[in-house]
MDTraj code that builds the backbone (N, CA, C; nanometers):
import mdtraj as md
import numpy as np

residues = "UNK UNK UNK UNK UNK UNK UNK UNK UNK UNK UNK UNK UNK UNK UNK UNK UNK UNK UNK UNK UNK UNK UNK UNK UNK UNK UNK UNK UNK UNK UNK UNK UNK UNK UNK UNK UNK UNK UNK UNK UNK UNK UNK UNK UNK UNK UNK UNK UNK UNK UNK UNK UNK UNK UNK".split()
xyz = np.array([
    [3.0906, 17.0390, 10.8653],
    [3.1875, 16.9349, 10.8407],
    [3.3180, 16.9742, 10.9100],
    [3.3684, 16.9234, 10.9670],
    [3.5050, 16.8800, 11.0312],
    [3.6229, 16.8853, 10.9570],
    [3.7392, 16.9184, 11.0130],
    [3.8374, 16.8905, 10.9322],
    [3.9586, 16.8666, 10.9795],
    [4.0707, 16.7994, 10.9898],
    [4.1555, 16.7668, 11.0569],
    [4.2901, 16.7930, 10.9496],
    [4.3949, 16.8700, 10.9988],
    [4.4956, 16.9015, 10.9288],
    [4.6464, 16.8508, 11.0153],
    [4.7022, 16.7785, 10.9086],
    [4.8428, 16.7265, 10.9546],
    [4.9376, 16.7737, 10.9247],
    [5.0503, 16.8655, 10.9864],
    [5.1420, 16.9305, 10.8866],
    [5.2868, 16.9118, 10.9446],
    [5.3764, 16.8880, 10.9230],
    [5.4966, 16.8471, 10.9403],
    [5.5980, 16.9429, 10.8583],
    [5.7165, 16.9716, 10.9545],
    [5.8017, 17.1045, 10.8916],
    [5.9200, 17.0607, 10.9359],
    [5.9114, 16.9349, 10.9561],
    [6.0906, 16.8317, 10.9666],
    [6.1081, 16.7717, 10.8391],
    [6.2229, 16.7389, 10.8188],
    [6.2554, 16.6156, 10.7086],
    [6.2792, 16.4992, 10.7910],
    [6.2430, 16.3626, 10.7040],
    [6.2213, 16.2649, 10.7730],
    [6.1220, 16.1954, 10.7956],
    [6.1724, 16.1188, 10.9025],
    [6.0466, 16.0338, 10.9823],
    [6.0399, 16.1157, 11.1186],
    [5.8927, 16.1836, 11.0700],
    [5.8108, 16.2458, 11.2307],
    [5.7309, 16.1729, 11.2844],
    [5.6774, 16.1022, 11.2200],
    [5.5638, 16.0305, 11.2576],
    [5.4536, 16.0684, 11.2584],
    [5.4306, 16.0856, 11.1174],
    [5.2926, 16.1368, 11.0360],
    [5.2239, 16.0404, 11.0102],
    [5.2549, 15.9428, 10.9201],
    [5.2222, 15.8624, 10.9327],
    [5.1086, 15.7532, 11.0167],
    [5.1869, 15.7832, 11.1330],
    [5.1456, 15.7059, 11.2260],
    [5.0066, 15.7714, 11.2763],
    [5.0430, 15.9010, 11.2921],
    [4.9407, 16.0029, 11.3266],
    [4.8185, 15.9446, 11.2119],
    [4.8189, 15.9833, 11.1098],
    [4.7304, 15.9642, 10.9971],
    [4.6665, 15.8088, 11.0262],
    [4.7454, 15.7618, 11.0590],
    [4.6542, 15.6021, 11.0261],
    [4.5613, 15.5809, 11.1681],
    [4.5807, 15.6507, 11.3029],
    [4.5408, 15.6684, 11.4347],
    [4.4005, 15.7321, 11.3912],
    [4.4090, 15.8859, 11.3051],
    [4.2935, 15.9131, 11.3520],
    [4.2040, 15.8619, 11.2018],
    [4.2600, 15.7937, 11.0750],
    [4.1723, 15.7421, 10.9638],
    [4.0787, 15.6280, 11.0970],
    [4.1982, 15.4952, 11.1671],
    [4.0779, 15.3730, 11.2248],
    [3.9503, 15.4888, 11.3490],
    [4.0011, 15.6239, 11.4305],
    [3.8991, 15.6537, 11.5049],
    [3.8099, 15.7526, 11.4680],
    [3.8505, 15.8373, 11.3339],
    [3.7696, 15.9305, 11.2563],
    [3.6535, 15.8592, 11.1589],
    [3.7031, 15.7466, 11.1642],
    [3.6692, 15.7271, 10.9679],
    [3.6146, 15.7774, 10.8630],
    [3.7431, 15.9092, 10.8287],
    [3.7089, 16.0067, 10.7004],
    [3.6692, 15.9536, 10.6050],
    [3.5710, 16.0534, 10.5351],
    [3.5680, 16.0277, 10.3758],
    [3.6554, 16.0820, 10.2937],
    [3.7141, 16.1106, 10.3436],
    [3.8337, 16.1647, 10.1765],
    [3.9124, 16.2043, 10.2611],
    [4.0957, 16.1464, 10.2374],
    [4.2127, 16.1404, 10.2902],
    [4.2985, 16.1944, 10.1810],
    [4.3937, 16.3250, 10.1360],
    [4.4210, 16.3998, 10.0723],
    [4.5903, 16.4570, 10.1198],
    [4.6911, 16.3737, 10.0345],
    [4.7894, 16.4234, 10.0746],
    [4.8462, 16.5059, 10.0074],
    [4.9194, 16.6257, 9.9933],
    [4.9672, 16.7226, 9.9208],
    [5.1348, 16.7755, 9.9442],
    [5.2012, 16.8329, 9.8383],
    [5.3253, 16.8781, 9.8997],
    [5.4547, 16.7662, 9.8811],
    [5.4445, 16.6764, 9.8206],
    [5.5129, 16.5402, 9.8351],
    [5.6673, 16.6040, 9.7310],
    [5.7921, 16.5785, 9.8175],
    [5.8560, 16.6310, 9.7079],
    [5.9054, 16.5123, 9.6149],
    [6.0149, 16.5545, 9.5112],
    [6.0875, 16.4424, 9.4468],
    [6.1396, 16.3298, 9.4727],
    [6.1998, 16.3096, 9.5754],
    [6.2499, 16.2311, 9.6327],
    [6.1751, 16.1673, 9.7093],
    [6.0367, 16.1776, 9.7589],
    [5.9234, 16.0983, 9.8412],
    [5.8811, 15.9857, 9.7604],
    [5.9104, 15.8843, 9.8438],
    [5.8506, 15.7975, 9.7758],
    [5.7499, 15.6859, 9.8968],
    [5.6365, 15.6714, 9.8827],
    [5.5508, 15.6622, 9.9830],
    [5.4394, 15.5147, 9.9018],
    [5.3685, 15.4781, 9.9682],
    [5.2611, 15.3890, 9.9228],
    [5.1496, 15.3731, 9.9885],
    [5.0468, 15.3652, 9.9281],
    [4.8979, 15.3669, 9.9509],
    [4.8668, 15.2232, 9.9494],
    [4.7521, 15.1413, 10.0603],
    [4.7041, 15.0136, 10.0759],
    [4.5912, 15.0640, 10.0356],
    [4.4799, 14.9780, 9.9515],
    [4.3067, 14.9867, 9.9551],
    [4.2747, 14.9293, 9.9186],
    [4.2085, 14.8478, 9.9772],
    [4.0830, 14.7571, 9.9213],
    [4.1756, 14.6379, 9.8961],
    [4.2955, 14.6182, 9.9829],
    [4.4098, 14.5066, 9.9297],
    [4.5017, 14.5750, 9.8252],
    [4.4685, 14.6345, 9.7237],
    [4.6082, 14.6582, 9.6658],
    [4.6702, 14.8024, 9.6804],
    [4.8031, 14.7874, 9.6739],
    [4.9293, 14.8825, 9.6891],
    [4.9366, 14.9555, 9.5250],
    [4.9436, 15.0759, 9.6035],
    [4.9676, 15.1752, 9.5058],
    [5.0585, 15.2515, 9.5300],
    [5.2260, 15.2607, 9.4681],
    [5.2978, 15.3354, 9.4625],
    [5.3312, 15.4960, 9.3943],
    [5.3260, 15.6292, 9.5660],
    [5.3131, 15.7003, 9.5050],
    [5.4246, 15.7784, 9.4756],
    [5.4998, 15.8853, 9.3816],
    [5.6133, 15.9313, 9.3800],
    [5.5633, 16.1148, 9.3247],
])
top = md.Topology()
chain = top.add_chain()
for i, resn in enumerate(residues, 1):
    res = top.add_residue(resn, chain, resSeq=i)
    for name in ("N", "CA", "C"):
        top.add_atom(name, md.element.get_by_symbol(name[0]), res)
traj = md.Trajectory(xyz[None], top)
């Protein structure tokens, strides 16, 4: 099994994001796993149509 690791050591917008959603449509993983999120992150998840806000 494969594994692809994204890691970012700026604050901000790096463009992880963007990265992540590039290789979810040409990988198509089974399990997408974000970790490390601090207090102040506030981010949101799309699936299956609904939004899930994560903090």
């Amino acid at each position: 099994m494969t594994c692809s690791v994204l890691v970012g050591g700026g604050w901000g917008d790096e463009g992880k994001g963007k990265c992540i959603t590039y290789l979810c449509h040409n990988d198509k993983p089974n399990i997408i796993a974000r970790a490390g999120v601090g207090p102040n992150a506030g981010h949101s998840v799309e699936f299956n149509g609904e939004k899930y806000g994560l903090r």
